[in-house]
N, C-alpha and C positions, 0 to 999 in steps of 0.2 A: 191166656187161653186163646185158640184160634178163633178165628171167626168160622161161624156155622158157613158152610156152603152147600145150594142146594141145586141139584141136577133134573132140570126139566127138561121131562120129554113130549111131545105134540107130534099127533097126526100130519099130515097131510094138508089137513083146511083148514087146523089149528096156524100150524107153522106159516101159509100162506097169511094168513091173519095179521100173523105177529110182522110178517114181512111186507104187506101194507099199513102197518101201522109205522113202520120205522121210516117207510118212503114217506109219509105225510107229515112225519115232524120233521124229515130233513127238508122239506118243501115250505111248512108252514111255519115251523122254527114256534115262535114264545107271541104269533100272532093271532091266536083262537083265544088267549085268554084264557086257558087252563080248560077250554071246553071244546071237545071235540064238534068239528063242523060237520053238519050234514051235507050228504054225497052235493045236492046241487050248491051249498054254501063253497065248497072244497073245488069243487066245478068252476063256479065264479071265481073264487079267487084268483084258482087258473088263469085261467082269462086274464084280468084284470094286471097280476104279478109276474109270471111267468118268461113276456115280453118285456117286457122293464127289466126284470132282471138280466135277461138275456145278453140284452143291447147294453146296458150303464154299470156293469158291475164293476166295480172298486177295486184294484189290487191292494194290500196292504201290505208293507213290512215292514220291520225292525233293522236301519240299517248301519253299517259303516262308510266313515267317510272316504272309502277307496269302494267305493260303492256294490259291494256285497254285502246280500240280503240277510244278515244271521240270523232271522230268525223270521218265517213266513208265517203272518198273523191267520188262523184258523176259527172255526165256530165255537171252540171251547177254549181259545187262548185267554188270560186274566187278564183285568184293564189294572189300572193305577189302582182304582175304586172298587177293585176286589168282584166288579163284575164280569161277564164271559162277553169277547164280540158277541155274540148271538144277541145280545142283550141292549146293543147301543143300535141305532139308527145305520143301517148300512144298503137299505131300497132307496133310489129316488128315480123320480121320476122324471124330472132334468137335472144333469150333473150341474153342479153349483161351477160359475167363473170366478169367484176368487180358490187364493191357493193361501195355505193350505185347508183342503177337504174338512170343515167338521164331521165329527160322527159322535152324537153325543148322547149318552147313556140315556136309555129310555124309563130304567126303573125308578121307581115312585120314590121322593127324597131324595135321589142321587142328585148330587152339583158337577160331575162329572161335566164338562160342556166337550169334551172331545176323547176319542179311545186313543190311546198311553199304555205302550207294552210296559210293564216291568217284569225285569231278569228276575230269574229262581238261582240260588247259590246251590245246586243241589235242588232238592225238595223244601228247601228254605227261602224266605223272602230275602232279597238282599238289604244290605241296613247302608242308613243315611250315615253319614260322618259325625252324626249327633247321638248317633249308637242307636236309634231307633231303627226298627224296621218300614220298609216302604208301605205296608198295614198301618201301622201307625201315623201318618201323615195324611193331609187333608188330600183331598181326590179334586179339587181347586189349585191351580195354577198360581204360585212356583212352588204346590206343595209343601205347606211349611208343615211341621211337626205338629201334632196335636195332645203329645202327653204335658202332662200338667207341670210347672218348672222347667219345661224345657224352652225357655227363651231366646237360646242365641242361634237356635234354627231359622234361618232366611227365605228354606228351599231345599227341597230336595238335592241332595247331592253325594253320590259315592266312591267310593275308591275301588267298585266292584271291575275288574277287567273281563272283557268278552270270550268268550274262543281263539276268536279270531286276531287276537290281540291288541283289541283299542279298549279304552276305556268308557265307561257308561255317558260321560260326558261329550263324547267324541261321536255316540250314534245318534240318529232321527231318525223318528215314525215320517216314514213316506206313503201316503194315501194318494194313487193314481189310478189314470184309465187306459185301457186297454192301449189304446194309442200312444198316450204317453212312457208304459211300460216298454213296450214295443222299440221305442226311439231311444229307448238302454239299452237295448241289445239283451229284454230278458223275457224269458219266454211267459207267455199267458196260456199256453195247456189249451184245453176243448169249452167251449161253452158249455154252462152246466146250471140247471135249474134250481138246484137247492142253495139256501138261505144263508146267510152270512159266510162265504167261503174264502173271502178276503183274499189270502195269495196263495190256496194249497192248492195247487195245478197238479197236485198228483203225488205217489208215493215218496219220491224225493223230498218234495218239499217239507217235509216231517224231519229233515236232518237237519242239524244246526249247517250257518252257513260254508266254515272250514271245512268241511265233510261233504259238501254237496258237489257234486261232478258233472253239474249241468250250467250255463253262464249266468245263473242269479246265485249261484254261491263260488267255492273256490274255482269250477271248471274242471275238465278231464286232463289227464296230461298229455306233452306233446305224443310223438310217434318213436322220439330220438329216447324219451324217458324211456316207453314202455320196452322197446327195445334193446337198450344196449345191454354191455356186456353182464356178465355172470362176475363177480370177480369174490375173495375171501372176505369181503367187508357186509356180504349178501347172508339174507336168510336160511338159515339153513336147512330150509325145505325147497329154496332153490340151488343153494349149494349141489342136495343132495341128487339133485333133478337136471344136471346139468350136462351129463350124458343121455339122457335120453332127449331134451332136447335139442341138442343139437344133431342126433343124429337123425330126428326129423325133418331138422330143417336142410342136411343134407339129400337126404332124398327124395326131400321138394326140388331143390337145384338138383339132381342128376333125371329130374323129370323135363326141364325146362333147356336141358342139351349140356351139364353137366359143370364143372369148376374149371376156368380157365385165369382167373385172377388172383393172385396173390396177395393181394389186398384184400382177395372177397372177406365181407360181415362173419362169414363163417369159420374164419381163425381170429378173429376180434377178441375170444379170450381164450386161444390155444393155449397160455402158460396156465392159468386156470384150470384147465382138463387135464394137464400131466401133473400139476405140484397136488389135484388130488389121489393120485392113483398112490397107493405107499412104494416105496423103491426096493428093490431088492434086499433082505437081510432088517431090513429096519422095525423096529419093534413098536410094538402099540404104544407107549409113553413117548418115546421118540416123533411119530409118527403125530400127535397129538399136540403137541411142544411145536414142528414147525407148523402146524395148521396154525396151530394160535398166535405167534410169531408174525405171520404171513398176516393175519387179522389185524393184528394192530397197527403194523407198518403200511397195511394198505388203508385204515381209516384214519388216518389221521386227517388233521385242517378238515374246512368245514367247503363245501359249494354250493353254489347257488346257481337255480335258475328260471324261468321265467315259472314254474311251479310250484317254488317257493323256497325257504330255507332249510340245505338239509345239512344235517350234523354229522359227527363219526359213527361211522356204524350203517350211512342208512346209503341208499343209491346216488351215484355222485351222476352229477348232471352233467348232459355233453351238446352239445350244438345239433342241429337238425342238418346239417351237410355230411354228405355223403363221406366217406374213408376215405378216400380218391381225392377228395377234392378239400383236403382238412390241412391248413399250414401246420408244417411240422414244424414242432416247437425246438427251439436249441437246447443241447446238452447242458445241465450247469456240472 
């Protein structure tokens, strides 16, 4: 049976309410003690947190050893210890001189001594090589197993592989500052006052690292990717789209004094634009047969480039230098 869901609705001074109420636990997070502060308590704390945090905040993530971020530690992300960052120590008030950064679980009982992303397989925990799951293991360093018989556990340890294709052994939690983020070459986003926000600088950062198109995950593609040609090995919503874009981009250039090169970008996939048109006499099956034909002889082998690996099927990568200026390759 579903679960009940219920539909609230609020005034005006109701709704403003609820929307000061969310602003003071992304501010105060799990530091009132389950008891709402009074206006000059919330005041002071102000004061007191708000500049600290400003200045010392932490980035955190979950990385590979080709140094992308997969996974940008957030206020609700799970520790080893089944607790939320929110929940481990992440204010200070001088950043600490050794490396690495602890941040270690603040809830009562936890041995947690530092925050330890663990991957989800799905909505599932990932499992030790002991067949246990990471729930199962101590939240103490090297994580041994905690179910009963299970003696030949060491440590944590799995065969789970990332996204981005390393394996679990192969990433580390990186706890840094602003500064030292910076001198990676990955972005720190806007300063921002609310509590435990570890590495989410913004929307993106909510995407695994393979996915993300800013320089702390995979990166945008070049100009040469996004541009070239159209060809049968392509989408076939750009397939299908493939005269009318070019004929925009024609009548950009007869704006800017019209086509004088024969090597212009703008016949880059001339054979393309005729072998879709159907030929005279030729019938729908026919017609369909050399499309598909055409598909397969044009995706074969695999290329690569500085974007990454692409396979048959998907856009074949070409160099960032101009038509003009591309050595022709010899006939085989």
């Amino acid at each position: 049976m579903a679960e009940r869901q219920y539909h609230l609705k609020f005034d005006n001074k109701n709704a403003q309410a609820v929307d000061e109420y969310l602003e003071y636990k992304r501010i105060v997070g799990d530091d009132d003690g389950g008891e709402l502060m009074t206006p000059d308590q919330f005041e002071e704390y102000k004061k007191k947190v708000l500049p600290m945090r400003m200045k010392n905040r932490l980035f955190v993530s979950y990385s590979a050893p080709t140094g992308m971020d997969c996974k940008m530690i957030g206020p609700e992300t799970p520790c080893f210890c089944t607790h939320r960052y929110k929940q481990h120590k992440t204010d200070f008030e001088v950043i600490p001189t050794d490396r690495p950064i602890k941040l270690p679980c603040r809830q009562k009982g936890c041995k947690c001594a530092t925050y330890h992303f663990a991957p989800l397989n799905g909505s599932q925990p990932i499992r030790c090589t002991c067949k246990h799951t990471s729930e199962e293991h101590s939240e103490e360093q090297p994580y041994r197993c905690k179910k009963r018989g299970c003696i030949k556990c060491t440590g944590f340890t799995s065969s789970f592989t990332c996204g981005c294709g390393g394996s679990y052994k192969q990433h580390k939690m990186i706890v840094e500052t602003a500064e030292e983020r910076e001198a990676r070459g990955h972005p720190i986003g806007q300063a921002t006052p609310y509590a435990a926000m570890g590495g989410i600088t913004g929307f993106s950062s909510l995407a695994d690292g393979y996915m993300r198109l800013d320089p702390s995950g995979r990166g945008a593609p070049n100009k040469g990717f996004l541009e070239q040609s159209i060809t049968s090995a392509d989408n076939p919503f750009l397939r299908s789209n493939v005269q009318a874009i070019k004929s925009h981009q024609m009548q950009k250039n007869m704006l800017k004094g019209g086509i004088d090169d024969p090597d212009d970008e703008i016949f880059s996939d001339l054979t393309e634009r005729v072998s879709q048109m159907k030929r005279p006499g030729e019938a729908d099956m026919d017609y369909y047969e050399r499309r598909y034909q055409e598909r397969k002889s044009g995706g074969k082998g695999n290329a690569t480039d500085s974007y990454g690996q692409l396979g048959a099927g998907q856009r074949k990568a070409i160099d960032d230098k101009p038509r003009s200026a591309r050595t022709p390759q010899p006939k085989k």
